[in-house]
C-alpha positions as CSV (number, residue, x, y, z in Angstrom):
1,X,-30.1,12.1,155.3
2,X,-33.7,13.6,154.7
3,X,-35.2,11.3,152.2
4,X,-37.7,13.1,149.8
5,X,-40.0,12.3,147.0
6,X,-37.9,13.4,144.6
7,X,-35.3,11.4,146.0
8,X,-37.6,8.8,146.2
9,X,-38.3,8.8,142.3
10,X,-34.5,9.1,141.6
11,X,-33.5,5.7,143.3
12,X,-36.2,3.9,141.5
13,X,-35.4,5.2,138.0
14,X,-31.9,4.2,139.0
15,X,-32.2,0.7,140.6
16,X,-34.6,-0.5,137.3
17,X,-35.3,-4.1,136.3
18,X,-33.2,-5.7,133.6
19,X,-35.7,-6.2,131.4
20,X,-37.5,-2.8,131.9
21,X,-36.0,-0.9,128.8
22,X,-38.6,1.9,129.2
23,X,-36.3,3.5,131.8
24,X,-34.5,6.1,130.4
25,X,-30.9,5.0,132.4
26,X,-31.4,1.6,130.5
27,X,-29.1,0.6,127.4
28,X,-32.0,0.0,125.5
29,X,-34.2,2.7,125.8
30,X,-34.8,5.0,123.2
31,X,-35.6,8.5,123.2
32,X,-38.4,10.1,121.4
33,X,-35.5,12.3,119.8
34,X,-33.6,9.8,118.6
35,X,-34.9,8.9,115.1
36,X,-33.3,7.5,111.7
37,X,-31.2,9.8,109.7
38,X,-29.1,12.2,112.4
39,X,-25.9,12.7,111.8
40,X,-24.0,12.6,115.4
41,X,-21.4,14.9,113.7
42,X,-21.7,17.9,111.9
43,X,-19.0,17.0,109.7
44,X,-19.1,13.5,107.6
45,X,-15.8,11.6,108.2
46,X,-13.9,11.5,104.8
47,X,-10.8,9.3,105.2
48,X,-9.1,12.4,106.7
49,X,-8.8,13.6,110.8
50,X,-10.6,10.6,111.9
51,X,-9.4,11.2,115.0
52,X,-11.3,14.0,115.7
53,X,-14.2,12.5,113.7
54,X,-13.8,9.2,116.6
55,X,-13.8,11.8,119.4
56,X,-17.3,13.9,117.8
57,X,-19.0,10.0,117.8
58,X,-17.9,8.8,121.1
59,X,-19.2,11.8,122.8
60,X,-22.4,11.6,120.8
61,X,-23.0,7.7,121.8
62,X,-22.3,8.6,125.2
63,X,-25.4,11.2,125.4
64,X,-27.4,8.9,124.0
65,X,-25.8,6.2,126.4
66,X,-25.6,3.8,123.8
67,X,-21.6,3.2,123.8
68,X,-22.1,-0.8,124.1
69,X,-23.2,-1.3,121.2
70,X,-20.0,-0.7,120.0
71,X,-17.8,-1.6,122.3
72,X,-19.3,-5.2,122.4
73,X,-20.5,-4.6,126.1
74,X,-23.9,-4.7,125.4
75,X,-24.4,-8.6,123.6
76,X,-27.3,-9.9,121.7
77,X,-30.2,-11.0,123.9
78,X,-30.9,-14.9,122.7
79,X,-33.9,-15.4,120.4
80,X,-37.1,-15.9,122.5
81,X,-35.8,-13.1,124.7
82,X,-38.0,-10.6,125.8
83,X,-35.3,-7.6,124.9
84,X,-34.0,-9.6,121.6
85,X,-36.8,-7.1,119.1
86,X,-35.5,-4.0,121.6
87,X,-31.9,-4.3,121.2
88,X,-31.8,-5.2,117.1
89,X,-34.0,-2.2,117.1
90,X,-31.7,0.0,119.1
91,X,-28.5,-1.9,117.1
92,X,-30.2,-0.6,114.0
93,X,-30.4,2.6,115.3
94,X,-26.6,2.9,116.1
95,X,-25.7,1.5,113.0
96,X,-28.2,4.3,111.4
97,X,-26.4,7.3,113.1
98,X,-22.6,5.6,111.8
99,X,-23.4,5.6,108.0
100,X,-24.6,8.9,108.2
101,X,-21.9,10.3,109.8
102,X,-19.4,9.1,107.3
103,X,-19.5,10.5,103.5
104,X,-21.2,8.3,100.8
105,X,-18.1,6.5,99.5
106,X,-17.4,5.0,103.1
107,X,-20.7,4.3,104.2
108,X,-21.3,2.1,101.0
109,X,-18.6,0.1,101.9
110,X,-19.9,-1.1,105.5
111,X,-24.0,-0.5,104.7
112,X,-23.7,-4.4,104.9
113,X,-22.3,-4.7,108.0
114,X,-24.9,-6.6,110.4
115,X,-24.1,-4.9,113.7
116,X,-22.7,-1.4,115.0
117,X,-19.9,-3.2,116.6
118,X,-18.9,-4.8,113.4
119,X,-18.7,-1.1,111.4
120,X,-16.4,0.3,114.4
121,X,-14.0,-2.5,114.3
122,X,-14.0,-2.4,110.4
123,X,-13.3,1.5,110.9
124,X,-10.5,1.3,113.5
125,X,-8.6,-1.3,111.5
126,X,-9.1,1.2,108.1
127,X,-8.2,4.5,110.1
128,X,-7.4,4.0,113.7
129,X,-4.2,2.5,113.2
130,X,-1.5,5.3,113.9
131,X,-0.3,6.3,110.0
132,X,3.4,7.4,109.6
133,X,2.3,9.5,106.5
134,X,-0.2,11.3,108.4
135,X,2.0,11.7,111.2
136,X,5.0,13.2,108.8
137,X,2.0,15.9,107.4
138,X,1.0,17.0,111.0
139,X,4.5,17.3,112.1
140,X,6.0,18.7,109.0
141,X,2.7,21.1,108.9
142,X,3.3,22.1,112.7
143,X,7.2,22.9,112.1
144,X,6.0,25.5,109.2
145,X,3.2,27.0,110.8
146,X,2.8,30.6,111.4
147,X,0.4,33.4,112.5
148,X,0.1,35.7,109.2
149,X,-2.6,37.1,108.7
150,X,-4.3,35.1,111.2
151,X,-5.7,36.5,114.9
152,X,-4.2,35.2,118.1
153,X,-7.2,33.2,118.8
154,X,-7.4,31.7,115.6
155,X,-3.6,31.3,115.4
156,X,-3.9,29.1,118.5
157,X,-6.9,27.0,117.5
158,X,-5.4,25.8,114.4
159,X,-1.9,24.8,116.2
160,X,-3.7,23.2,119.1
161,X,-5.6,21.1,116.6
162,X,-2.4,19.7,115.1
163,X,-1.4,18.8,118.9
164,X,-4.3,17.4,119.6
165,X,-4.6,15.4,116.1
166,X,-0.7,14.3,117.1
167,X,-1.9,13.2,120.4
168,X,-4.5,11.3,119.6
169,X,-2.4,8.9,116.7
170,X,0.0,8.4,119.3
171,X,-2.3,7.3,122.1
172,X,-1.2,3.6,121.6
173,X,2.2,4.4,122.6
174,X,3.8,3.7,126.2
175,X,4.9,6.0,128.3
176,X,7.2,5.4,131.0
177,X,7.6,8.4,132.7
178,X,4.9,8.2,135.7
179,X,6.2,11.3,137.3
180,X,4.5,14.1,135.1
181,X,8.2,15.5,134.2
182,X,7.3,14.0,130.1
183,X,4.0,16.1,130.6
184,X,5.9,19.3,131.4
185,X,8.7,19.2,128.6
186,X,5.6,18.1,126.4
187,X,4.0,21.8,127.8
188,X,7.2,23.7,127.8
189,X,7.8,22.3,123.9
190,X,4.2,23.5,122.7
191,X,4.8,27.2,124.3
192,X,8.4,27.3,122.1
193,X,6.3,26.2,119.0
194,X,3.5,28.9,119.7
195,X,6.3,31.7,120.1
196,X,8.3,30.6,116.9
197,X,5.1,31.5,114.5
198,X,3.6,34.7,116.0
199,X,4.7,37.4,113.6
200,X,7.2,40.2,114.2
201,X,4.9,43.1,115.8
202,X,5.0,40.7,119.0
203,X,8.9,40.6,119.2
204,X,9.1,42.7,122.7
205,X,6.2,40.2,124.1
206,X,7.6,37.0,123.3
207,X,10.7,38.3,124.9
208,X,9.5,38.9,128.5
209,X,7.4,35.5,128.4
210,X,10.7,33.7,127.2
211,X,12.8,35.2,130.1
212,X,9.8,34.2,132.9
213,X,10.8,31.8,135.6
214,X,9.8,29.4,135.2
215,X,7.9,29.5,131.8
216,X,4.2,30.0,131.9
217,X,1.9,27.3,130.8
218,X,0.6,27.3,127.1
219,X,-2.9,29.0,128.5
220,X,-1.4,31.4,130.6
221,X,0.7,32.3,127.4
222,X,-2.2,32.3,125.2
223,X,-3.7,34.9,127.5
224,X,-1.2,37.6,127.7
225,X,-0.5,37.3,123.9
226,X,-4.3,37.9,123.6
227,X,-4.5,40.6,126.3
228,X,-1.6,42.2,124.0
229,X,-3.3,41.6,120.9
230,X,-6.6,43.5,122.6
231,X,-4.0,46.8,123.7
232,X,-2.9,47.1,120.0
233,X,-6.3,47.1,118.9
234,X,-7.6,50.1,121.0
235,X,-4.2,52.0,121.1
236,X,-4.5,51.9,116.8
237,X,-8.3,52.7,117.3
238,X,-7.4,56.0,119.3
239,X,-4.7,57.0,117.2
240,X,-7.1,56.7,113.8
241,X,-9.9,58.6,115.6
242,X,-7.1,61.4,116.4
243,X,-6.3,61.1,112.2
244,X,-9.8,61.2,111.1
245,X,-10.4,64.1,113.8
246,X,-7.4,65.9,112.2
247,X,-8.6,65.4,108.6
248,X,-12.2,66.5,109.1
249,X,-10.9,69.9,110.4
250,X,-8.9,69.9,107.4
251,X,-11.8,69.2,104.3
252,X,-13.8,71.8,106.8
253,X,-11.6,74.4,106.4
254,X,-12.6,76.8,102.9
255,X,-9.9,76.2,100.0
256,X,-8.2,79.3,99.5
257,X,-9.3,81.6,96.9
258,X,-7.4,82.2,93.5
259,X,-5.4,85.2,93.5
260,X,-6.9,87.6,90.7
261,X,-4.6,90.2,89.4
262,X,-5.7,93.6,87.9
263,X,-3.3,95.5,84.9
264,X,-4.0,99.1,85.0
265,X,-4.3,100.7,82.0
266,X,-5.4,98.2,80.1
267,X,-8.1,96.6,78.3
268,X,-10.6,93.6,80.1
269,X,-8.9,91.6,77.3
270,X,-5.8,91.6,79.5
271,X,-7.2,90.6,82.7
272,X,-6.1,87.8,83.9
273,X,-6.4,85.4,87.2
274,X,-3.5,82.9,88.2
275,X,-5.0,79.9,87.7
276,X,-5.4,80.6,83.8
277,X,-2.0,78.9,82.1
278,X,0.4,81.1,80.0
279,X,-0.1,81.1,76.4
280,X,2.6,81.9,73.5
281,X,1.0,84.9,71.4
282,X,1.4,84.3,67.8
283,X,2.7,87.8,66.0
284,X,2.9,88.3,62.4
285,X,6.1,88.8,60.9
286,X,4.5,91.1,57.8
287,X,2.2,93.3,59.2
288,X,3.7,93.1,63.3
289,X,0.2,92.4,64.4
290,X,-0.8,89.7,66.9
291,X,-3.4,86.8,66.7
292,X,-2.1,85.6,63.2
293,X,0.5,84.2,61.0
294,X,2.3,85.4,58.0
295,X,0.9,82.6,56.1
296,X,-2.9,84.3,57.1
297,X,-2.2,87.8,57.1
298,X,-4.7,89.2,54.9
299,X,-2.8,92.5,54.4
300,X,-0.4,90.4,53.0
301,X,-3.0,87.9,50.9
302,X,-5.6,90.2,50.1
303,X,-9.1,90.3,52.3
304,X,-11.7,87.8,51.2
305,X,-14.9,88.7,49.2
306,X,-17.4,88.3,51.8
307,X,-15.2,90.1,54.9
308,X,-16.4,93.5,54.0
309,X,-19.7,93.1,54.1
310,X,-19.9,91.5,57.5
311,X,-17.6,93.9,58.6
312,X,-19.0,96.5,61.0
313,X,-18.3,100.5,60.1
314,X,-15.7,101.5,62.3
315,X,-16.7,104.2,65.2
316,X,-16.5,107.9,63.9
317,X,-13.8,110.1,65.6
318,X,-14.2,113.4,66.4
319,X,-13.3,116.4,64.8
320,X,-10.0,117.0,66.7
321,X,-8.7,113.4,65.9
322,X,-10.0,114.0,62.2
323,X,-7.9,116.3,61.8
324,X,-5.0,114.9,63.5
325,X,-5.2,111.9,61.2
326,X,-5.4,114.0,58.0
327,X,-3.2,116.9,58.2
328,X,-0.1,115.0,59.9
329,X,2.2,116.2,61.7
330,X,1.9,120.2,60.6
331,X,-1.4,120.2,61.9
332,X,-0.9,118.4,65.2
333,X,1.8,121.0,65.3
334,X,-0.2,124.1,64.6
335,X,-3.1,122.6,66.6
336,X,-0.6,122.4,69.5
337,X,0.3,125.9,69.4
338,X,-3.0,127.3,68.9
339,X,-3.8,125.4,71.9
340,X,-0.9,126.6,73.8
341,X,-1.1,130.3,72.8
342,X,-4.9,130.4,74.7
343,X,-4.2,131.7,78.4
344,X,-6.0,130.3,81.3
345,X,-6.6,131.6,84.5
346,X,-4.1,129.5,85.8
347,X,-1.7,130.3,83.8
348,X,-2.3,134.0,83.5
349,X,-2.1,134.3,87.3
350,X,0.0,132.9,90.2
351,X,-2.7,132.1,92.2
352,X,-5.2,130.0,91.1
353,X,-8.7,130.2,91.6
354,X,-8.6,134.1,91.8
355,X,-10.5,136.3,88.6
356,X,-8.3,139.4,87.9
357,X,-10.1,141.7,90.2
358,X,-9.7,139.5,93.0
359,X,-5.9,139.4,92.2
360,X,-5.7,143.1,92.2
361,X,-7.3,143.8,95.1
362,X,-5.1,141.5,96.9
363,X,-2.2,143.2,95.3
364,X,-3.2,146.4,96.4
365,X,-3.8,145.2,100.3
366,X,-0.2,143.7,100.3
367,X,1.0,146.9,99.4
């Protein structure tokens, strides 16, 4: 063994005097660090899950290395002692990091306790004692417990805390199975409950874990359910990028066009596209005319005083229509045979497009 400063330095911190509290490995040193008014939790205890609240402060004492002082290993020095001022200052210390870890109502009933030891005995006797009511909630909570809405992970952390808050109100109990077989059924009993809440989507899954030989442990259960869990999430993550792929080369695609429709022979009044909605035409039963009611026909009613005058003359016709309109039907008659009795070249001749010297001179040739 190569003995080394380092090493040197090691075994004297470690092998200290009993009265030298300035070493760090001593009960009664203190750490710059430590200082009044930490909490060693990050929750205050409440009357509720002191279990996990005993677990939080044990673990923080033990850092800190100052676990006798609660545990009654570390006794009060006699007075005249060289350590006596050192340990009722580290005492006050402890009992310093207790209050504060516990919520105002049940810190004001132990600020009067002397000693640190004093304030954990007080608080095991108040809360360590295993509580059939509590126990009834955990178990009645863990027989109705489900996944929901929750994540595998967080599904699992909320059960496991129930076990664990189970196991640690039963920790006075004794067990006489030395062989580890209460362990396992203890194991194989937690995997059932974790497979009983898991929701409906993992139905094929719990299957081929149930039917394993033999049955996997409660991690190795907790890691395939999450492995599953992570599939799920990327095969539904492909399958909305194909949707939103699919739907963006749908908006880019034009909208068709309406579908406009032309009337011959009719007036830009009576054009007309398919999107505009069909409309009932209003005909009036006096006059026959459309675009008013008996009730408003003026034919019918008389015009009003001031229509005339805004009125606008109506377009003059020509002199054919003129006289069309005022000599009736004789005159469209005598006008049609005046019109008639006119020859035109092609009617006068066969061949159209040919004067009557042209037409004779072709005559001639065919002869």
């Amino acid at each position: 063994m190569i003995i080394t400063p380092v090493l040197v330095q090691l075994l004297s911190r470690l092998i200290f005097h009993e009265d030298d509290y300035t070493n760090p490995c001593h009960p009664l040193y203190v750490h710059p660090s430590d200082v009044l008014g930490t909490s060693l939790v990050s929750s205050p205890f409440d009357g509720s899950c002191y279990g996990s609240w005993k677990r939080n402060v044990l673990v923080a004492l033990s850092i800190r290395n100052k676990l006798d002082f609660i545990n009654g290993t570390s006794q009060r020095p006699p007075e005249g002692s060289p350590l006596a001022r050192q340990w009722q200052r580290c005492n006050d210390l402890v009992v310093s990091w207790l209050t504060n870890s516990m919520s105002k109502e049940i810190s004001r009933s132990v600020e009067y306790s002397e000693f640190a030891k004093d304030i954990w005995t007080e608080l095991e006797e108040r809360y360590g004692k295993a509580d059939g009511a509590r126990i009834f909630e955990l178990k009645k909570e863990l027989a109705h417990i489900s996944q929901g809405s929750m994540d595998i992970a967080s599904y699992f952390n909320k059960i496991k805390q129930l076990w664990d808050e189970i196991a640690s109100l039963s920790t006075g109990r004794v067990r006489m199975c030395t062989c580890g077989g209460k362990a396992a059924e203890d194991e194989e009993q937690k995997v059932y409950q974790f497979l009983m809440g898991l929701n409906d989507t993992y139905v094929q899954t719990r299957s081929n874990i149930i039917m394993m030989k033999p049955l996997p442990s409660i991690g190795n259960v907790y890691l395939i359910l999450l492995s599953d869990e992570k599939q799920r999430q990327v095969s539904a993550g492909t399958q909305f990028a194909s949707n939103s792929a699919s739907f963006n080369a749908g908006v880019s695609r034009p909208p068709p066009s309406p579908k406009i429709m032309f009337e011959p022979q009719r007036s830009s009044a009576t054009f007309k596209g398919s999107f505009e909605p069909h409309r009932s035409v209003i005909v009036c039963k006096y006059c026959k005319k459309s675009g008013h009611s008996i009730d408003k026909c003026y034919k019918l009613h008389g015009f009003p005083p001031n229509l005339k005058s805004n009125r606008s003359p109506p377009p003059r016709r020509s002199v054919a229509h003129a006289e069309v309109d005022t000599s009736g039907a004789s005159a469209m008659s005598a006008s049609s045979e005046g019109v008639s009795a006119m020859p035109t070249p092609e009617q006068s001749y066969p061949v159209p497009g040919l004067t009557k010297d042209q037409y004779s001179q072709l005559m001639f040739l065919l002869q």
